[in-house]
C-alpha positions in Angstrom: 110.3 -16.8 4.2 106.8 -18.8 3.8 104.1 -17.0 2.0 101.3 -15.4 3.7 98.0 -17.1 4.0 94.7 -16.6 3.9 92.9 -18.0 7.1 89.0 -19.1 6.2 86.4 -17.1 7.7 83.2 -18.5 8.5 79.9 -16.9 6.8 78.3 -13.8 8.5 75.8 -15.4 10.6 73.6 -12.5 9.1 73.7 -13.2 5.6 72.9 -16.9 6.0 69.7 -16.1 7.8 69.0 -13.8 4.9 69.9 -16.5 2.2 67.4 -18.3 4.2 64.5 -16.4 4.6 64.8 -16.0 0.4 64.9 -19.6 -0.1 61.5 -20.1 2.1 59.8 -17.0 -0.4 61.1 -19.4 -3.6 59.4 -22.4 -2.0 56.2 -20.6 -2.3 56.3 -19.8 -5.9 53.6 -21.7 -7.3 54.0 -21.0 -10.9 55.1 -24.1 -13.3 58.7 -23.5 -14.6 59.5 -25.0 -17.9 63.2 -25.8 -19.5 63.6 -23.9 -22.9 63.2 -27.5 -24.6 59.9 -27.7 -23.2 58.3 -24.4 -24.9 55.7 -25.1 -27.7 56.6 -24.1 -31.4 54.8 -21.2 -32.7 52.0 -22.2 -35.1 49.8 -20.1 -37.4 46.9 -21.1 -35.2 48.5 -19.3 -31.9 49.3 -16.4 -34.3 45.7 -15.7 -35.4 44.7 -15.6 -31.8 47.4 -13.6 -30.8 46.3 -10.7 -33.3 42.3 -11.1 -32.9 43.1 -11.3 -28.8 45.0 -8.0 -29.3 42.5 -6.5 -31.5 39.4 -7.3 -29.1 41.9 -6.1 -26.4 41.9 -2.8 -27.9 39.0 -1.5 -29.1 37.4 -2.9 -25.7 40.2 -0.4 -24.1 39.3 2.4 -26.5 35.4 1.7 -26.0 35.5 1.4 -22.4 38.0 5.1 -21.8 35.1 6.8 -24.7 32.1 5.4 -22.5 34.0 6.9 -19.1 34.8 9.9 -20.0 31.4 10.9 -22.5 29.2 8.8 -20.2 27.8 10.4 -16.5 25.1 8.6 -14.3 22.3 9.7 -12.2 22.0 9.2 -8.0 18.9 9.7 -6.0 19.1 10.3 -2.6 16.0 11.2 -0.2 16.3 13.4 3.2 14.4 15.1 5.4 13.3 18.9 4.0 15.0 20.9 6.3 13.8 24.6 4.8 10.4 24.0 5.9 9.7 27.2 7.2 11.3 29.2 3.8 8.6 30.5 1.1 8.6 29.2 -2.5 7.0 30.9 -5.7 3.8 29.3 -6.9 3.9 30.1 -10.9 1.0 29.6 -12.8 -0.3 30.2 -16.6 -3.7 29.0 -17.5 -5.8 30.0 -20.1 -9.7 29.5 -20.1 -12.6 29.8 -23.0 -14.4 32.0 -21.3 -14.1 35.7 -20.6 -12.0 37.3 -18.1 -15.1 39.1 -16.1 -17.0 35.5 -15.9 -13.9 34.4 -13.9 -13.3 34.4 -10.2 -9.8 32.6 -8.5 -8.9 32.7 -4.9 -5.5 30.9 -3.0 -6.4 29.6 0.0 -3.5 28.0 2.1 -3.9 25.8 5.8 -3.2 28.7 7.5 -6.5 30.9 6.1 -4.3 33.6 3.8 -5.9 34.1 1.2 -6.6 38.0 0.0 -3.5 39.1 -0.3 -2.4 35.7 -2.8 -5.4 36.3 -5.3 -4.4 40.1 -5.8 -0.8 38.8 -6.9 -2.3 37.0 -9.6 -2.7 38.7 -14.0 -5.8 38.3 -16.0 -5.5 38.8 -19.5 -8.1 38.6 -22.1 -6.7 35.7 -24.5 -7.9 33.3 -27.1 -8.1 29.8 -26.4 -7.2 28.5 -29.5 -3.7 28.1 -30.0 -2.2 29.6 -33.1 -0.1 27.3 -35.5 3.1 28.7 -33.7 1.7 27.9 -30.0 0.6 24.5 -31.2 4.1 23.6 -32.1 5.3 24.8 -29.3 3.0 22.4 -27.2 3.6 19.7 -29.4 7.4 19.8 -28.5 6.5 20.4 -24.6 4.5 17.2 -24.8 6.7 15.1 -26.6 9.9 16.2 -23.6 6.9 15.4 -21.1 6.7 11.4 -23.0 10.2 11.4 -22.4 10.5 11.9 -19.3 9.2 8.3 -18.5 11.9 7.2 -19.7 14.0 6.4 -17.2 17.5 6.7 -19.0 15.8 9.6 -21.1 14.9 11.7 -18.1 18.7 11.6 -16.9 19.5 12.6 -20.1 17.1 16.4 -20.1 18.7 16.2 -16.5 22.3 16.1 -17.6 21.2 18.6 -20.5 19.0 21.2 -18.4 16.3 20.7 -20.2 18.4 23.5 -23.0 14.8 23.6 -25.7 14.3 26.7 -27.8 10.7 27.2 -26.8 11.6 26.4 -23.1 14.4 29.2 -23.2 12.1 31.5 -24.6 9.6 30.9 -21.6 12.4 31.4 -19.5 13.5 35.0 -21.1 9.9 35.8 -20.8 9.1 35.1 -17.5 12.3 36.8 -16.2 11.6 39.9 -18.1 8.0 39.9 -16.6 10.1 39.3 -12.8 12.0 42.6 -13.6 8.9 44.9 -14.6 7.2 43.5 -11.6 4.1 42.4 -14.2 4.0 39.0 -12.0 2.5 41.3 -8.9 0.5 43.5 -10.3 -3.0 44.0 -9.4 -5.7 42.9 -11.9 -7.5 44.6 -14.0 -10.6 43.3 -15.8 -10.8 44.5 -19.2 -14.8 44.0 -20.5 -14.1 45.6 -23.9 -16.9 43.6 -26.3 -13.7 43.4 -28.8 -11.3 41.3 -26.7 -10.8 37.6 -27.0 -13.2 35.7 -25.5 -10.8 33.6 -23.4 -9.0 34.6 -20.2 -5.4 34.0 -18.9 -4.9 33.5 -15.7 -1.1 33.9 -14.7 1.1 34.9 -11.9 4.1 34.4 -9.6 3.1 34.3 -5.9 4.8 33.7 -2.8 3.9 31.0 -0.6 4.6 29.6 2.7 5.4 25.6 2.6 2.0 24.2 3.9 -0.6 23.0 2.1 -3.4 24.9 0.1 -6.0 25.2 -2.8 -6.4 27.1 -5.5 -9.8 27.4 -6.8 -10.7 29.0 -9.9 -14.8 29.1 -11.0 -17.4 30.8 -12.3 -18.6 34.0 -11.5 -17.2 37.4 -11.4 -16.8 38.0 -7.9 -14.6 36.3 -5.6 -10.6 36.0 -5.0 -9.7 38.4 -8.3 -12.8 39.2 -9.1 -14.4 40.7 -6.2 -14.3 44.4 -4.9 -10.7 45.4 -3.8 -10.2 46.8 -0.3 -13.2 45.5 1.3 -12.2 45.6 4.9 -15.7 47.1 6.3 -18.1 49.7 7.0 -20.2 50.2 3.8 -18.2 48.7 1.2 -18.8 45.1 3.0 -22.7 46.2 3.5 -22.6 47.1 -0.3 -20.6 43.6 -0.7 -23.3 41.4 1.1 -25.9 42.8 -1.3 -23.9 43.0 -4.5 -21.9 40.2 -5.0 -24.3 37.6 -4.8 -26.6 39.3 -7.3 -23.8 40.4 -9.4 -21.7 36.8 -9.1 -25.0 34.8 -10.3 -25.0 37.2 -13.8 -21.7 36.8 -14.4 -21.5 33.1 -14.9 -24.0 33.8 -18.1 -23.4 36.3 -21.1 -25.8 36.9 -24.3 -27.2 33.4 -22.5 -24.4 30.9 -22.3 -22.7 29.8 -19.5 -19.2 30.3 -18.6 -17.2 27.4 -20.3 -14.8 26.1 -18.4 -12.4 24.3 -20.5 -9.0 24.8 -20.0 -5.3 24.9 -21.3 -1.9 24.9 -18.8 0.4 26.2 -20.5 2.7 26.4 -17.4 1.9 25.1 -13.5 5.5 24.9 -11.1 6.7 26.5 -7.7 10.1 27.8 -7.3 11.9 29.8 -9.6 9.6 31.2 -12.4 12.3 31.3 -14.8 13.6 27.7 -14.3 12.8 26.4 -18.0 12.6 23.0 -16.4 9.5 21.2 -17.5 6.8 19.8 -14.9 4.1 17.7 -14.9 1.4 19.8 -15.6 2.7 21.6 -18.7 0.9 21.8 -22.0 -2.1 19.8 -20.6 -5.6 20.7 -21.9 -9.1 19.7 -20.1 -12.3 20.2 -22.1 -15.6 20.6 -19.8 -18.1 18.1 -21.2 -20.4 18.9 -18.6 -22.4 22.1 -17.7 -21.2 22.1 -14.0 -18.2 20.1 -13.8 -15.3 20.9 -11.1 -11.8 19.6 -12.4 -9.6 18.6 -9.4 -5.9 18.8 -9.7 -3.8 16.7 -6.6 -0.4 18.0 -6.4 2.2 16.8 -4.3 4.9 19.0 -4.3 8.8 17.9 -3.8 11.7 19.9 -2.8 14.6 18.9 -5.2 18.0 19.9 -5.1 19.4 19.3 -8.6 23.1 19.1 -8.9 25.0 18.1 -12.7 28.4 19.2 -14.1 26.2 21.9 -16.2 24.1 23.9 -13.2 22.9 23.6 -9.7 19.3 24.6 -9.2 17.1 23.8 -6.2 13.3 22.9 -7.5 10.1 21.4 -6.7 9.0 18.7 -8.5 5.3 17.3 -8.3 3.2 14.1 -8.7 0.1 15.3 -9.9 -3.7 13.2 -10.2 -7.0 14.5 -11.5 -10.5 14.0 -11.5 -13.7 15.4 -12.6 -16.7 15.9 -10.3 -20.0 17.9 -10.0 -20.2 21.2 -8.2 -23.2 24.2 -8.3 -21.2 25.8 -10.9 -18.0 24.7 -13.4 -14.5 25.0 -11.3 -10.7 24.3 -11.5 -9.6 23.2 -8.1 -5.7 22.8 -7.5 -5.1 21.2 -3.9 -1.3 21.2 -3.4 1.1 20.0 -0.5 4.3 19.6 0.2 6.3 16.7 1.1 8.1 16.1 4.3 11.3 14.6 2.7 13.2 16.3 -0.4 15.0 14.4 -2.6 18.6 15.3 -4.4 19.4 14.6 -7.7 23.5 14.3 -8.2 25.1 13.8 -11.6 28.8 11.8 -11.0 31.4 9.7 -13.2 32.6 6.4 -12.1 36.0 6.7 -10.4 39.6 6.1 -12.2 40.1 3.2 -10.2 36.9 1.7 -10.7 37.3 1.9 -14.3 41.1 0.4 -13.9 39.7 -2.6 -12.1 36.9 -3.6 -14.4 39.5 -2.8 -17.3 42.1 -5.1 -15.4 39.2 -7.8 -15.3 37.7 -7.7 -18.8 41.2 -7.7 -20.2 43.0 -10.4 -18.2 39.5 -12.6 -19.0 40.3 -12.6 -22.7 43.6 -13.0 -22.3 43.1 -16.3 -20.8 40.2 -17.0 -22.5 42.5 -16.3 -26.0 45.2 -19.2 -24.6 42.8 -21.5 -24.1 41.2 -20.9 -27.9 44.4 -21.5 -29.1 45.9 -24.8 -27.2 42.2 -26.6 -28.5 43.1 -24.8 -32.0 46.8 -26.5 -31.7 45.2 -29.6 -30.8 42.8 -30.1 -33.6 45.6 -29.3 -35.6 
């Protein structure tokens, strides 16, 4: 009986057009193939590289992870103020060198309100010198204002939130004032012959978004000064007569003039309590002249302010001043508010972004090592 046999099969018709398609991916491999023999010997030269390449490698791998994850950056972005209609805070602290009752202030806004901002408004008799305590203070607020030109600096107090001792302590003190209700209370002119000769002029007061002027000047009788509740009848007959007469005598006492120099301890709008520090703040103006009428130009930008420490929406301003003449020695503060707001956003480069410059700065001195050491091998 003959032995069984096995009958050849042709290939699958499959698997050759596989074995095909495989061989067409291997004719497109580009990189250089070398036999065993071929391999260069390992010198002391290639090892040196090896172990300063690897070195470099790391600490620029370590450096590069510490920078991402300690390191945040800034983004500007501009739009169209869409809460033009809301009301802000105006919050102001200004102290003057001369008494309270020589002193009138009014806010005046486009729209012609004006009475019931000036009765929002605190006088306090002060001194205008600034104790040793208040001087460091200012000293500290006006070295964080030189920072703040500095561009890398300013996102810095950005990132931080501006977290100073005597800025916190503003901030407490405002806030407590908030809750008393101190920031709305009507004034009341103390003329006791003991108090300071200096006058503080501070508040909180509500404003609508369009532009306006404060103006703060000589003479007893105007905005905060003047005789509350005039509305008619005889107290504006009685008005007519007396506050002329009376205004004219108050810019003068024991026969010196009202002097008008000036310290700003604190000028924003928004939230009184903020602690953020503007541009204003700490700034002192001495009148040199008998009659002359500091100007303050302040435009006013809504800011949304968003970092991984707080979100806060603020106004920040641009402010210029000039001196000029006037009948009698004034502070004039014309504000406005920009049309476009502007948002502040603290981010961190993505994961992949820092994978691909790592891929790049890596694989570049990699290279750049193998090169080093074939000239090395060569000298050799």
């Amino acid at each position: 009986m003959s032995g069984l046999r096995r009958r050849n099969v042709a290939p699958d018709e499959k698997e050759e057009e596989s074995s095909t398609f495989l061989e067409k991916f291997r004719e497109l491999d580009a990189f250089t193939k070398i036999t065993e023999e071929a391999e260069s010997p390992q010198t002391s030269h290639g090892g040196v590289c090896t172990m300063f390449t690897f070195t470099i490698m790391l600490l620029l791998l370590l450096g590069e992870m510490t920078v991402w994850f300690t390191t945040t950056k800034i983004k500007y972005e501009f739009d169209v103020d869409s809460e033009y209609e809301s009301k802000m805070h105006l919050n102001m602290d200004i102290t003057f060198n001369s008494p309270c009752h020589m002193i009138s202030a009014e806010i005046v806004d486009s729209s012609g309100d004006a009475w019931g901002y000036s009765f929002q408004l605190q006088e306090d008799a002060a001194d205008f010198e600034l104790t040793k305590e208040k001087a460091l203070e200012r000293a500290k607020l006006l070295k964080m204002k030189e920072s703040m030109t500095d561009p890398n600096m300013r996102d810095q107090l950005l990132r931080e939130g501006h977290d100073v001792k005597h800025l916190e302590f503003s901030r407490k003190k405002n806030k407590k004032m908030m809750e008393q209700g101190m920031m709305h209370k009507v004034v009341q002119i103390n003329l006791d012959p003991n108090e300071p000769q200096g006058c503080r002029v501070w508040g909180s007061v509500e404003l609508q978004k369009i532009a306006g002027t404060i103006k703060i000047q000589a003479g007893g009788f105007g905005g905060m000064g003047g005789i509350p509740g005039l509305s008619g009848g005889l107290d504006a007959i009685m008005g007519m007569f007396m506050m002329p007469m009376m205004g004219m005598g108050a810019q003068i006492q024991d026969g010196k003039k009202a002097n008008f120099s000036h310290r700003i301890d604190h000028f924003s709008f928004g939230d009184p309590s903020s602690g953020l520090v503007y541009g204003l703040d700490g700034d002192i103006q001495i009148q040199e002249k008998e009659n002359d009428d500091t100007t303050y130009v302040v435009k006013v930008v809504p800011t949304d302010l968003k970092t991984f420490k707080f979100q806060q929406k603020a106004y920040q301003y641009a402010v210029t001043q000039h001196v000029g003449k006037s009948d009698k020695p004034a502070v004039t503060i014309k504000y406005d508010f920009s049309g476009l707001g502007v948002s502040i956003t603290e981010y961190r480069e993505s994961f992949v972004g820092l994978l691909t410059r790592l891929a790049g700065i890596l694989g570049g001195i990699a290279a750049s090592s193998g090169i080093l050491a074939n000239v090395l091998n060569a000298l050799s």
